[in-house]
N, C-alpha and C positions, 0 to 999 in steps of 0.2 A: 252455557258454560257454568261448572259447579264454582264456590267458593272455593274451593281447595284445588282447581286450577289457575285461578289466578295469581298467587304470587309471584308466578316466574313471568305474568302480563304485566305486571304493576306497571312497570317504567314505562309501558308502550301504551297507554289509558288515552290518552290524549289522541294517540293514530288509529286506536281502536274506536272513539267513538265516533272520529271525525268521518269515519268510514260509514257508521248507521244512519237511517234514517233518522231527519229532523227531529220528530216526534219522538223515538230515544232518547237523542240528543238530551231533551229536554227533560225526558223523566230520570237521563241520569244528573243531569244538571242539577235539579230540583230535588231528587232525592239526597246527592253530597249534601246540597246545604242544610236539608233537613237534619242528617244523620250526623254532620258537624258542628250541631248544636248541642250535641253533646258531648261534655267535658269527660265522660270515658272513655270515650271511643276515640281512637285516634286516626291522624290522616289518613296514614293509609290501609288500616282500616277501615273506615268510611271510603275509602274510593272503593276499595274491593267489595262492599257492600252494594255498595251503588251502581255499580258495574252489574252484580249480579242482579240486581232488582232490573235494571233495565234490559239485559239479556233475558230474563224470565221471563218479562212483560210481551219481549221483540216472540220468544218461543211461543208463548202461549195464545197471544193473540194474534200474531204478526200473520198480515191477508186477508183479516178479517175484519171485516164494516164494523167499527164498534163505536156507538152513542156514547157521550156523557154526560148527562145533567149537569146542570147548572147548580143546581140546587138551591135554586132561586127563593121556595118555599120555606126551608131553614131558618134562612139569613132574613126574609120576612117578620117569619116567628120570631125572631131574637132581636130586628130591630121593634116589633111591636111592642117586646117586654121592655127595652132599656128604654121607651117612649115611658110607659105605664110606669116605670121605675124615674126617670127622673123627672114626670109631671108634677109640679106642686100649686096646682091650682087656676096657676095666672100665670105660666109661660109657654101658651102656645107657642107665639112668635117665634121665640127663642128657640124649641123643641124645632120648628116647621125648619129653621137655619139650618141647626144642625144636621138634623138627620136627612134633608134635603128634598123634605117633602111639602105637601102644602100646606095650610094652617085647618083646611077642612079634615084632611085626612089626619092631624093630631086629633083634632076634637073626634071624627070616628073611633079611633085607636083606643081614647079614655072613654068615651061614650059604652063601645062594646066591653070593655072591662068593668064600670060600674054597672052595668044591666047583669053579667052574672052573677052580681052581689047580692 
């Protein structure tokens, strides 16, 4: 369904997605409040958007097996760097709390950071 079929759906959004599968459900779900985070866009535009994103998603993929990473690797890299960024010296401890890790793997984290030095 194009954007510019949806205005005459607006009011019916709610019976429309209740009808899709879960997994729509959720990318339209997830995309409104994405898209309602911004202060130009208004309601119902953001639902027509979102509506659309997740009929694109149902068309384009929809029957077919599709993976998604994690992207476990990322969020690794970025928690190593805010490690290496708020290490000052003498708060492993501290650092192993927060980030929820062990006190050995702080000291790897700064360890491999000072060897590229």
């Amino acid at each position: 369904m194009a954007t510019q079929e949806l205005p005459e759906v607006i009011e019916h959004i709610p019976e429309i997605i209740q009808e899709l599968p879960e997994i729509i459900q959720d990318i339209y779900a997830y995309s409104l409040e994405s898209i309602k985070n911004n202060p130009a866009i208004s309601d119902k535009d953001a639902a027509n958007i979102a509506l659309d994103i997740a009929q694109s998603t149902r068309h384009r993929w929809g029957g077919i097996l599709v993976y998604i990473p994690k992207g476990d690797a990322l969020d690794t890299k970025n928690k190593k760097q805010n490690i290496r960024h708020d290490f000052n010296g003498s708060n492993h401890i501290d650092l192993a709390r927060k980030y929820k890790v062990s006190v050995q793997s702080i000291y790897k984290t700064v360890k491999t950071e000072a060897s590229k030095k």
